[in-house]
C-alpha positions, 0 to 999 in steps of 0.5 A: 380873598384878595390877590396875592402879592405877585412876587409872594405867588412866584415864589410859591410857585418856584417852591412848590416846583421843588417839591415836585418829584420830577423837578428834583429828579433833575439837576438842571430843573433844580439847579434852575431855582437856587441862587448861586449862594444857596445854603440849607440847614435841613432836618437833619441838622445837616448844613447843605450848599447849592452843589450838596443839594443837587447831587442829593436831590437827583439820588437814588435815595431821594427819588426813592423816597416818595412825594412831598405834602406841603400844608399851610404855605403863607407867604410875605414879602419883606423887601421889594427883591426878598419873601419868606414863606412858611409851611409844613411838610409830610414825607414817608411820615416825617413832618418839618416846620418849614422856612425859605427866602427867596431872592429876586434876580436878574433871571427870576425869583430864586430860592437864597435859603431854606431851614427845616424844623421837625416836629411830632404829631 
């Protein structure tokens, strides 16, 4: 297999931190990954902003909630600062279609955008 693409692999990294249940327990560890103009449509069909999901994210309900399975992460860069990845997820038996740009920044790769679609069976 050969090397993944340094910038695909950060980016990876980055949203596999965010499925992590201690990362998103903590605003600043979340709030460390978005860029300043992040924006989500989530499964819910609901338009989140950078602030929303924070604040979601650190709630009770969310941390409640239990981990995250991700499946099939791929990964491609289409602009030397800009990669998209594409995966699936599993949550408390909900599943989604997933879709994130990340940007890279002065301070790092940051996640621009998510979309969550989700899916049966």
């Amino acid at each position: 297999m050969p090397d993944r693409d340094p910038a695909v692999e950060a980016a990876v990294q980055g949203e596999l931190r965010l499925l992590d249940p201690e990362v998103r327990a903590s605003p600043e560890l979340v709030g460390a990954l978005l860029h300043p103009e992040f924006h989500e449509f989530g499964a819910s069909g609901r338009h989140w902003d950078r602030a929303s999901i924070i604040a979601a994210l650190a709630g009770p309900t969310d941390q409640e909630a239990g981990p995250i399975a991700a499946s099939g992460m791929e990964g491609v860069r289409l602009a030397p600062d800009v990669v998209h990845l594409t995966f699936d997820t599993e949550h408390n038996g909900r599943r989604a279609h997933r879709s994130s740009l990340w940007r890279r920044t002065q301070s790092g790769w940051l996640l621009y955008f998510h979309q969550a679609t989700p899916f049966a069976g």
